[in-house]
C-alpha positions in Angstrom: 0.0 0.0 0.0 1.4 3.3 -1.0 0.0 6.7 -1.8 -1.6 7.5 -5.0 -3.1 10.9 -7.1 -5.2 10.9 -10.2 -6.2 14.0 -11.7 -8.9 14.4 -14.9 -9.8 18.0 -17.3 -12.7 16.6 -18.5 -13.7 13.6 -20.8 -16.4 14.0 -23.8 -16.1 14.0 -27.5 -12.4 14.7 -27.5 -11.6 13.9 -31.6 -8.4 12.2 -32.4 -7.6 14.7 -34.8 -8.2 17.3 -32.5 -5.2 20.1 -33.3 -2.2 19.8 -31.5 -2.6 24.1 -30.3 -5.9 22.3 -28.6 -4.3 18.9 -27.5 -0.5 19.8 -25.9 -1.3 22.4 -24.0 -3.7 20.4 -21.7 -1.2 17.4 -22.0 1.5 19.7 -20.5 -0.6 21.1 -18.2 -1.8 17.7 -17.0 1.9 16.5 -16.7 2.9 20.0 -14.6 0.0 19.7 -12.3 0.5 15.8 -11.5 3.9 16.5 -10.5 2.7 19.0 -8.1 0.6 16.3 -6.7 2.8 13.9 -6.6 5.6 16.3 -5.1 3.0 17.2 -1.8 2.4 13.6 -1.2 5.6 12.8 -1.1 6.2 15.7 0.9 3.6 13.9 3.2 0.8 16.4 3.0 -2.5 15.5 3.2 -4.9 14.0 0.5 -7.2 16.9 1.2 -4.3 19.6 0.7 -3.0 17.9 -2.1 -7.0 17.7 -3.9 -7.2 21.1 -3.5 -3.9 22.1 -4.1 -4.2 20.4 -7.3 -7.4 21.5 -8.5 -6.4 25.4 -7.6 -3.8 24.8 -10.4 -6.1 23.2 -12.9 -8.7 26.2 -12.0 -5.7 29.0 -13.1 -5.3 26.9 -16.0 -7.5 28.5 -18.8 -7.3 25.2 -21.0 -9.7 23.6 -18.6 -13.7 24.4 -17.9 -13.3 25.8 -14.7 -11.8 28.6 -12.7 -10.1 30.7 -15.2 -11.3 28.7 -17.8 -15.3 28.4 -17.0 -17.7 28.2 -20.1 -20.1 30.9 -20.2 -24.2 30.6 -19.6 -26.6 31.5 -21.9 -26.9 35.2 -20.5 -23.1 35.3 -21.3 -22.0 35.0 -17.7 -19.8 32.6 -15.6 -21.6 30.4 -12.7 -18.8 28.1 -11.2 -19.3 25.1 -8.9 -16.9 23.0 -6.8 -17.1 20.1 -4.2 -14.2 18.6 -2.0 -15.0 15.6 0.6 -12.3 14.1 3.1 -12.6 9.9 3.3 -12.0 9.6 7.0 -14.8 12.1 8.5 -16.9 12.3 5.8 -16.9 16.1 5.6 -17.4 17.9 3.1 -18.2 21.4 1.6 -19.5 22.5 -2.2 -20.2 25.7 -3.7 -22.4 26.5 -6.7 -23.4 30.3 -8.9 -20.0 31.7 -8.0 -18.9 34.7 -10.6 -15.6 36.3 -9.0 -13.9 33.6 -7.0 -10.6 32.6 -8.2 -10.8 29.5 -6.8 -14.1 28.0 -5.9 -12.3 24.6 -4.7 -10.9 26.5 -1.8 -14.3 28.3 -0.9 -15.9 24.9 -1.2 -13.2 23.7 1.7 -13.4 26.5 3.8 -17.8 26.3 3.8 -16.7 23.1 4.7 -14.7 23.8 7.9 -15.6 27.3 9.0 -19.7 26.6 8.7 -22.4 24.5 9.5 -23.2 23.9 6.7 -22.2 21.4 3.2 -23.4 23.5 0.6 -23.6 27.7 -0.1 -24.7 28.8 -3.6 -24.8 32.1 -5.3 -25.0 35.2 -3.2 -24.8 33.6 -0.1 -21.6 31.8 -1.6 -20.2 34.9 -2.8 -21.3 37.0 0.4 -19.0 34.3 2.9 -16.2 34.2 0.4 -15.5 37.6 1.2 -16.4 37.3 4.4 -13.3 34.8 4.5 -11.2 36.8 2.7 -10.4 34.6 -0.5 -9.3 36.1 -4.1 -11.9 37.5 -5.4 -11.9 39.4 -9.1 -14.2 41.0 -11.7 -16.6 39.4 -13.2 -14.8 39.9 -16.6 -11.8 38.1 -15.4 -13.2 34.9 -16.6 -14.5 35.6 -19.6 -12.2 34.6 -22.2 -12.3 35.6 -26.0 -12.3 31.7 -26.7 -15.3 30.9 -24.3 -17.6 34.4 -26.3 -16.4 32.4 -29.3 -17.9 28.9 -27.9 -21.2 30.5 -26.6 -22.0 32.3 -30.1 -21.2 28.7 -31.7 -23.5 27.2 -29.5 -26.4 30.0 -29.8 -26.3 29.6 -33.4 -26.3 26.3 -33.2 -29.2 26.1 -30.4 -28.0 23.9 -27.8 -26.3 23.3 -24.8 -23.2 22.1 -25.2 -20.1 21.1 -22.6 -16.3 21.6 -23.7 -13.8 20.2 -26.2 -14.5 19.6 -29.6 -14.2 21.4 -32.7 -16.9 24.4 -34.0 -20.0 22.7 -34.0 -22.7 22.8 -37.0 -26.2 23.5 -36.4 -27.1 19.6 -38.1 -24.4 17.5 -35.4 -26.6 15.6 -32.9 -26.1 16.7 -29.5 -24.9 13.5 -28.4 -21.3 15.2 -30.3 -21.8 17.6 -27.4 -18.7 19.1 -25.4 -18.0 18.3 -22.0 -15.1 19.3 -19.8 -14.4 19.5 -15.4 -11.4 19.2 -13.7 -11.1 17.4 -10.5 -7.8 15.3 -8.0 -8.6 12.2 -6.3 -5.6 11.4 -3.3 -4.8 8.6 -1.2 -1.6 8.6 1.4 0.3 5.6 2.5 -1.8 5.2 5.3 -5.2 4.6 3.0 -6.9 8.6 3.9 -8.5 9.4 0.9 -10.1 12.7 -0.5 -11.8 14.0 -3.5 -12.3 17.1 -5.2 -14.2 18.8 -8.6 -14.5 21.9 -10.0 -16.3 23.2 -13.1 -18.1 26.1 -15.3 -20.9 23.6 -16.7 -22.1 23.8 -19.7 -21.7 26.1 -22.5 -25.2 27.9 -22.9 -26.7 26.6 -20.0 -29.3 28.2 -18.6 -28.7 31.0 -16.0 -29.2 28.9 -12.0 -28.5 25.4 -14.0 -26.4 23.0 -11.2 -24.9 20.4 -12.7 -23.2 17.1 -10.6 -19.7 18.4 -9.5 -21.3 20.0 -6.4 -23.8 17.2 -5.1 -21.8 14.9 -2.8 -22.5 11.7 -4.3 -23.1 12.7 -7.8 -20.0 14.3 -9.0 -17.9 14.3 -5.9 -17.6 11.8 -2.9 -15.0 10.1 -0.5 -15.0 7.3 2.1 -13.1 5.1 3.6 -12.9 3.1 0.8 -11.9 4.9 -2.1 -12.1 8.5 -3.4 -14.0 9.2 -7.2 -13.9 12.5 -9.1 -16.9 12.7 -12.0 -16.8 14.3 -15.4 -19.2 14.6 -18.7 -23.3 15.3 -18.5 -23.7 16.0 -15.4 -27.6 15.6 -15.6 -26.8 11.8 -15.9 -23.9 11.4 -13.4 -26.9 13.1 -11.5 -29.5 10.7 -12.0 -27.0 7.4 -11.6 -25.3 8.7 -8.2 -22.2 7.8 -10.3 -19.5 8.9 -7.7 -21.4 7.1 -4.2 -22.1 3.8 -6.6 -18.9 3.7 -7.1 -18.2 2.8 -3.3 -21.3 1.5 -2.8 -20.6 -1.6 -5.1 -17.3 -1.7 -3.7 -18.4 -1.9 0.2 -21.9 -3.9 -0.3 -21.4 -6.1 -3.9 -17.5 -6.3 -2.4 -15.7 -5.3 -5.7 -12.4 -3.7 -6.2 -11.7 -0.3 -7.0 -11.3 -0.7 -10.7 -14.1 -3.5 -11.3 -16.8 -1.2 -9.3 -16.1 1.6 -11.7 -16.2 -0.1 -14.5 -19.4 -1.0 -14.1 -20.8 2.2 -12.9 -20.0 3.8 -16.1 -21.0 1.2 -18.4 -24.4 1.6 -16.4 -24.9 5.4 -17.1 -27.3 6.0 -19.4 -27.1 7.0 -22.3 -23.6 6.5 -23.2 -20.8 9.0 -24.3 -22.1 11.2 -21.6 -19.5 10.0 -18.1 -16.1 9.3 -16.9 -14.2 9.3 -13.4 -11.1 8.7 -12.0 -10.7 6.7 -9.0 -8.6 5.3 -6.2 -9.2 3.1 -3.1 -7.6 3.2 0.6 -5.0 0.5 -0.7 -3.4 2.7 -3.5 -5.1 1.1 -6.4 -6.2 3.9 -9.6 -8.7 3.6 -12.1 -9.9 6.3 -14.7 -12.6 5.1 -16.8 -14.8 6.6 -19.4 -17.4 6.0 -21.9 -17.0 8.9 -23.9 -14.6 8.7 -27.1 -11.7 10.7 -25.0 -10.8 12.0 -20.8 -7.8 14.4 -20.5 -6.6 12.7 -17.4 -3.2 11.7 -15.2 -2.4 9.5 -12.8 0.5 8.2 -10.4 1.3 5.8 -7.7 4.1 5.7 -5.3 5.4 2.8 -6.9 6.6 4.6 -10.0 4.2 4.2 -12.4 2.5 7.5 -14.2 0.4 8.5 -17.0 -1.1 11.4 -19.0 -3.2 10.3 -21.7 -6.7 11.1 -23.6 -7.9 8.3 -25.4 -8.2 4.6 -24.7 -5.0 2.7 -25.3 -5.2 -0.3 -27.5 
Protein backbone atom coordinates (compact mmCIF):
# COMPACT_ATOMS: atom_id res chain seq x y z
CA UNK A 1 0.00 0.00 0.00
CA UNK A 2 1.36 3.32 -1.01
CA UNK A 3 -0.04 6.67 -1.79
CA UNK A 4 -1.62 7.47 -5.03
CA UNK A 5 -3.14 10.92 -7.13
CA UNK A 6 -5.16 10.93 -10.22
CA UNK A 7 -6.24 13.99 -11.72
CA UNK A 8 -8.91 14.45 -14.90
CA UNK A 9 -9.77 18.04 -17.27
CA UNK A 10 -12.71 16.57 -18.45
CA UNK A 11 -13.75 13.61 -20.82
CA UNK A 12 -16.37 13.98 -23.76
CA UNK A 13 -16.10 13.97 -27.52
CA UNK A 14 -12.42 14.74 -27.54
CA UNK A 15 -11.55 13.93 -31.63
CA UNK A 16 -8.45 12.15 -32.44
CA UNK A 17 -7.63 14.65 -34.75
CA UNK A 18 -8.15 17.28 -32.50
CA UNK A 19 -5.19 20.09 -33.34
CA UNK A 20 -2.17 19.80 -31.51
CA UNK A 21 -2.61 24.05 -30.28
CA UNK A 22 -5.89 22.35 -28.55
CA UNK A 23 -4.33 18.91 -27.54
CA UNK A 24 -0.50 19.81 -25.91
CA UNK A 25 -1.30 22.40 -24.03
CA UNK A 26 -3.70 20.36 -21.67
CA UNK A 27 -1.21 17.36 -21.99
CA UNK A 28 1.54 19.71 -20.54
CA UNK A 29 -0.56 21.11 -18.17
CA UNK A 30 -1.83 17.68 -16.97
CA UNK A 31 1.90 16.55 -16.75
CA UNK A 32 2.86 20.03 -14.61
CA UNK A 33 -0.01 19.72 -12.31
CA UNK A 34 0.48 15.83 -11.47
CA UNK A 35 3.91 16.55 -10.54
CA UNK A 36 2.69 18.97 -8.05
CA UNK A 37 0.57 16.27 -6.67
CA UNK A 38 2.83 13.89 -6.56
CA UNK A 39 5.61 16.35 -5.05
CA UNK A 40 2.95 17.16 -1.82
CA UNK A 41 2.42 13.56 -1.19
CA UNK A 42 5.63 12.83 -1.07
CA UNK A 43 6.16 15.68 0.92
CA UNK A 44 3.65 13.94 3.21
CA UNK A 45 0.85 16.39 3.00
CA UNK A 46 -2.53 15.53 3.25
CA UNK A 47 -4.86 14.01 0.53
CA UNK A 48 -7.25 16.89 1.23
CA UNK A 49 -4.29 19.56 0.74
CA UNK A 50 -3.04 17.88 -2.14
CA UNK A 51 -6.96 17.67 -3.94
CA UNK A 52 -7.15 21.06 -3.48
CA UNK A 53 -3.91 22.08 -4.07
CA UNK A 54 -4.16 20.42 -7.26
CA UNK A 55 -7.38 21.46 -8.49
CA UNK A 56 -6.40 25.42 -7.60
CA UNK A 57 -3.85 24.79 -10.45
CA UNK A 58 -6.11 23.24 -12.92
CA UNK A 59 -8.73 26.18 -12.04
CA UNK A 60 -5.74 29.05 -13.11
CA UNK A 61 -5.26 26.88 -16.02
CA UNK A 62 -7.47 28.52 -18.80
CA UNK A 63 -7.28 25.17 -21.01
CA UNK A 64 -9.66 23.62 -18.63
CA UNK A 65 -13.70 24.41 -17.88
CA UNK A 66 -13.26 25.78 -14.66
CA UNK A 67 -11.77 28.62 -12.75
CA UNK A 68 -10.10 30.73 -15.21
CA UNK A 69 -11.25 28.69 -17.76
CA UNK A 70 -15.27 28.45 -16.97
CA UNK A 71 -17.72 28.23 -20.10
CA UNK A 72 -20.13 30.93 -20.18
CA UNK A 73 -24.18 30.65 -19.62
CA UNK A 74 -26.55 31.51 -21.85
CA UNK A 75 -26.89 35.19 -20.49
CA UNK A 76 -23.08 35.25 -21.33
CA UNK A 77 -22.04 34.99 -17.70
CA UNK A 78 -19.83 32.59 -15.59
CA UNK A 79 -21.57 30.44 -12.71
CA UNK A 80 -18.76 28.07 -11.22
CA UNK A 81 -19.26 25.09 -8.92
CA UNK A 82 -16.87 22.99 -6.82
CA UNK A 83 -17.07 20.09 -4.18
CA UNK A 84 -14.25 18.62 -1.98
CA UNK A 85 -14.99 15.64 0.62
CA UNK A 86 -12.32 14.12 3.06
CA UNK A 87 -12.58 9.88 3.27
CA UNK A 88 -12.03 9.58 7.00
CA UNK A 89 -14.83 12.09 8.53
CA UNK A 90 -16.87 12.28 5.77
CA UNK A 91 -16.85 16.10 5.64
CA UNK A 92 -17.37 17.91 3.09
CA UNK A 93 -18.19 21.40 1.59
CA UNK A 94 -19.50 22.46 -2.24
CA UNK A 95 -20.19 25.67 -3.67
CA UNK A 96 -22.40 26.52 -6.70
CA UNK A 97 -23.40 30.30 -8.93
CA UNK A 98 -20.03 31.65 -7.99
CA UNK A 99 -18.90 34.69 -10.55
CA UNK A 100 -15.63 36.27 -8.98
CA UNK A 101 -13.87 33.63 -7.00
CA UNK A 102 -10.61 32.61 -8.21
CA UNK A 103 -10.79 29.50 -6.85
CA UNK A 104 -14.13 28.00 -5.90
CA UNK A 105 -12.35 24.61 -4.73
CA UNK A 106 -10.89 26.50 -1.83
CA UNK A 107 -14.31 28.26 -0.91
CA UNK A 108 -15.86 24.85 -1.23
CA UNK A 109 -13.17 23.74 1.67
CA UNK A 110 -13.44 26.54 3.76
CA UNK A 111 -17.76 26.31 3.83
CA UNK A 112 -16.72 23.08 4.72
CA UNK A 113 -14.73 23.78 7.90
CA UNK A 114 -15.56 27.34 8.97
CA UNK A 115 -19.73 26.58 8.69
CA UNK A 116 -22.44 24.47 9.52
CA UNK A 117 -23.17 23.86 6.70
CA UNK A 118 -22.15 21.36 3.23
CA UNK A 119 -23.45 23.54 0.64
CA UNK A 120 -23.60 27.70 -0.15
CA UNK A 121 -24.71 28.80 -3.62
CA UNK A 122 -24.82 32.12 -5.27
CA UNK A 123 -24.99 35.22 -3.25
CA UNK A 124 -24.80 33.58 -0.09
CA UNK A 125 -21.62 31.83 -1.62
CA UNK A 126 -20.19 34.92 -2.77
CA UNK A 127 -21.30 36.98 0.41
CA UNK A 128 -18.96 34.32 2.87
CA UNK A 129 -16.15 34.20 0.40
CA UNK A 130 -15.45 37.63 1.16
CA UNK A 131 -16.36 37.27 4.44
CA UNK A 132 -13.29 34.77 4.48
CA UNK A 133 -11.24 36.79 2.69
CA UNK A 134 -10.41 34.64 -0.54
CA UNK A 135 -9.31 36.13 -4.15
CA UNK A 136 -11.93 37.50 -5.36
CA UNK A 137 -11.88 39.36 -9.11
CA UNK A 138 -14.19 41.02 -11.70
CA UNK A 139 -16.65 39.36 -13.20
CA UNK A 140 -14.80 39.89 -16.61
CA UNK A 141 -11.85 38.10 -15.40
CA UNK A 142 -13.15 34.89 -16.64
CA UNK A 143 -14.47 35.63 -19.57
CA UNK A 144 -12.18 34.61 -22.19
CA UNK A 145 -12.33 35.58 -26.02
CA UNK A 146 -12.27 31.70 -26.68
CA UNK A 147 -15.31 30.94 -24.30
CA UNK A 148 -17.59 34.45 -26.26
CA UNK A 149 -16.42 32.39 -29.34
CA UNK A 150 -17.92 28.92 -27.90
CA UNK A 151 -21.18 30.52 -26.63
CA UNK A 152 -22.04 32.31 -30.10
CA UNK A 153 -21.16 28.70 -31.72
CA UNK A 154 -23.52 27.19 -29.45
CA UNK A 155 -26.39 29.95 -29.83
CA UNK A 156 -26.34 29.62 -33.37
CA UNK A 157 -26.32 26.33 -33.22
CA UNK A 158 -29.18 26.05 -30.36
CA UNK A 159 -27.96 23.93 -27.79
CA UNK A 160 -26.31 23.34 -24.81
CA UNK A 161 -23.20 22.07 -25.15
CA UNK A 162 -20.07 21.10 -22.63
CA UNK A 163 -16.27 21.57 -23.65
CA UNK A 164 -13.82 20.20 -26.22
CA UNK A 165 -14.47 19.61 -29.65
CA UNK A 166 -14.19 21.41 -32.65
CA UNK A 167 -16.87 24.45 -33.97
CA UNK A 168 -20.03 22.65 -33.96
CA UNK A 169 -22.67 22.82 -37.04
CA UNK A 170 -26.16 23.50 -36.37
CA UNK A 171 -27.15 19.64 -38.15
CA UNK A 172 -24.39 17.51 -35.43
CA UNK A 173 -26.59 15.59 -32.94
CA UNK A 174 -26.14 16.71 -29.48
CA UNK A 175 -24.93 13.47 -28.39
CA UNK A 176 -21.28 15.22 -30.29
CA UNK A 177 -21.77 17.59 -27.41
CA UNK A 178 -18.72 19.14 -25.36
CA UNK A 179 -18.01 18.28 -21.96
CA UNK A 180 -15.06 19.28 -19.79
CA UNK A 181 -14.35 19.52 -15.41
CA UNK A 182 -11.39 19.23 -13.66
CA UNK A 183 -11.07 17.44 -10.48
CA UNK A 184 -7.78 15.34 -8.02
CA UNK A 185 -8.59 12.19 -6.30
CA UNK A 186 -5.62 11.43 -3.29
CA UNK A 187 -4.82 8.56 -1.17
CA UNK A 188 -1.58 8.60 1.36
CA UNK A 189 0.26 5.61 2.51
CA UNK A 190 -1.84 5.25 5.32
CA UNK A 191 -5.22 4.63 3.02
CA UNK A 192 -6.93 8.57 3.93
CA UNK A 193 -8.54 9.44 0.87
CA UNK A 194 -10.15 12.73 -0.51
CA UNK A 195 -11.81 13.99 -3.53
CA UNK A 196 -12.31 17.13 -5.23
CA UNK A 197 -14.16 18.77 -8.62
CA UNK A 198 -14.46 21.85 -10.00
CA UNK A 199 -16.30 23.17 -13.14
CA UNK A 200 -18.11 26.06 -15.35
CA UNK A 201 -20.86 23.55 -16.68
CA UNK A 202 -22.13 23.75 -19.66
CA UNK A 203 -21.71 26.11 -22.53
CA UNK A 204 -25.16 27.89 -22.88
CA UNK A 205 -26.70 26.63 -20.03
CA UNK A 206 -29.33 28.20 -18.57
CA UNK A 207 -28.71 30.96 -16.00
CA UNK A 208 -29.24 28.91 -11.97
CA UNK A 209 -28.54 25.42 -14.00
CA UNK A 210 -26.45 23.02 -11.17
CA UNK A 211 -24.92 20.38 -12.66
CA UNK A 212 -23.16 17.08 -10.57
CA UNK A 213 -19.69 18.43 -9.48
CA UNK A 214 -21.26 19.98 -6.38
CA UNK A 215 -23.76 17.16 -5.06
CA UNK A 216 -21.80 14.91 -2.82
CA UNK A 217 -22.51 11.69 -4.30
CA UNK A 218 -23.08 12.67 -7.76
CA UNK A 219 -20.04 14.33 -9.04
CA UNK A 220 -17.85 14.28 -5.91
CA UNK A 221 -17.58 11.76 -2.93
CA UNK A 222 -14.97 10.07 -0.53
CA UNK A 223 -15.05 7.31 2.10
CA UNK A 224 -13.12 5.09 3.64
CA UNK A 225 -12.87 3.14 0.76
CA UNK A 226 -11.88 4.92 -2.12
CA UNK A 227 -12.15 8.55 -3.36
CA UNK A 228 -14.02 9.22 -7.20
CA UNK A 229 -13.91 12.49 -9.09
CA UNK A 230 -16.90 12.65 -11.97
CA UNK A 231 -16.79 14.26 -15.37
CA UNK A 232 -19.22 14.57 -18.72
CA UNK A 233 -23.26 15.33 -18.47
CA UNK A 234 -23.66 16.04 -15.41
CA UNK A 235 -27.58 15.60 -15.59
CA UNK A 236 -26.80 11.76 -15.87
CA UNK A 237 -23.92 11.42 -13.45
CA UNK A 238 -26.93 13.07 -11.51
CA UNK A 239 -29.53 10.70 -12.02
CA UNK A 240 -26.99 7.42 -11.55
CA UNK A 241 -25.27 8.72 -8.21
CA UNK A 242 -22.18 7.84 -10.25
CA UNK A 243 -19.46 8.89 -7.67
CA UNK A 244 -21.44 7.14 -4.24
CA UNK A 245 -22.11 3.76 -6.62
CA UNK A 246 -18.88 3.71 -7.12
CA UNK A 247 -18.18 2.83 -3.33
CA UNK A 248 -21.34 1.54 -2.83
CA UNK A 249 -20.59 -1.63 -5.09
CA UNK A 250 -17.28 -1.73 -3.74
CA UNK A 251 -18.39 -1.94 0.18
CA UNK A 252 -21.92 -3.91 -0.33
CA UNK A 253 -21.36 -6.11 -3.94
CA UNK A 254 -17.51 -6.30 -2.36
CA UNK A 255 -15.72 -5.33 -5.73
CA UNK A 256 -12.42 -3.69 -6.23
CA UNK A 257 -11.74 -0.26 -7.00
CA UNK A 258 -11.28 -0.70 -10.70
CA UNK A 259 -14.13 -3.51 -11.34
CA UNK A 260 -16.79 -1.17 -9.28
CA UNK A 261 -16.10 1.55 -11.69
CA UNK A 262 -16.20 -0.14 -14.46
CA UNK A 263 -19.36 -1.05 -14.15
CA UNK A 264 -20.85 2.23 -12.92
CA UNK A 265 -20.03 3.81 -16.14
CA UNK A 266 -21.02 1.23 -18.36
CA UNK A 267 -24.36 1.65 -16.41
CA UNK A 268 -24.93 5.38 -17.05
CA UNK A 269 -27.30 6.03 -19.38
CA UNK A 270 -27.12 7.02 -22.27
CA UNK A 271 -23.59 6.55 -23.18
CA UNK A 272 -20.83 9.02 -24.34
CA UNK A 273 -22.07 11.20 -21.61
CA UNK A 274 -19.49 10.02 -18.14
CA UNK A 275 -16.12 9.32 -16.91
CA UNK A 276 -14.24 9.25 -13.43
CA UNK A 277 -11.09 8.70 -11.96
CA UNK A 278 -10.72 6.71 -8.98
CA UNK A 279 -8.57 5.33 -6.25
CA UNK A 280 -9.22 3.13 -3.09
CA UNK A 281 -7.64 3.20 0.63
CA UNK A 282 -4.95 0.51 -0.70
CA UNK A 283 -3.42 2.69 -3.54
CA UNK A 284 -5.05 1.09 -6.40
CA UNK A 285 -6.18 3.89 -9.62
CA UNK A 286 -8.72 3.56 -12.14
CA UNK A 287 -9.94 6.31 -14.73
CA UNK A 288 -12.61 5.06 -16.82
CA UNK A 289 -14.82 6.65 -19.39
CA UNK A 290 -17.38 5.97 -21.92
CA UNK A 291 -17.00 8.90 -23.89
CA UNK A 292 -14.56 8.69 -27.14
CA UNK A 293 -11.65 10.67 -24.96
CA UNK A 294 -10.84 12.03 -20.77
CA UNK A 295 -7.85 14.43 -20.53
CA UNK A 296 -6.61 12.71 -17.43
CA UNK A 297 -3.25 11.75 -15.16
CA UNK A 298 -2.38 9.48 -12.79
CA UNK A 299 0.49 8.25 -10.42
CA UNK A 300 1.29 5.82 -7.67
CA UNK A 301 4.15 5.75 -5.30
CA UNK A 302 5.43 2.82 -6.87
CA UNK A 303 6.56 4.58 -9.97
CA UNK A 304 4.21 4.23 -12.44
CA UNK A 305 2.52 7.49 -14.21
CA UNK A 306 0.40 8.48 -17.04
CA UNK A 307 -1.15 11.39 -18.95
CA UNK A 308 -3.16 10.27 -21.72
CA UNK A 309 -6.69 11.10 -23.64
CA UNK A 310 -7.93 8.32 -25.42
CA UNK A 311 -8.21 4.60 -24.70
CA UNK A 312 -4.99 2.70 -25.34
CA UNK A 313 -5.21 -0.29 -27.53
Amino acid sequence: MGWAIALHGGAGDIPVDIPAERREPREAALRRILQIGVSALNAKHSPLDVVELVVRELENCPHFNAGKGSVLTANGTVEMEACIMDGSSKQCGAVSGVTTVVNPISLARRVMEKTPHVYLAFDGAEAFARDQGLETVEKSHFITPENIERLKQAKEANRVQQDYTQPIKPEVPDGDSKLGTVGCVAVDGLGNLAAATSTGGLVNKMAGRIGDTPIVGAGTYANKFCAISATGRGEAIIRETVARDVAAVMEYKGLGLKEAAAYIVDEVAPKGTTGLIGVSSTGDVTMPFNTTGMFRACATEDGFSEVAIWKSG
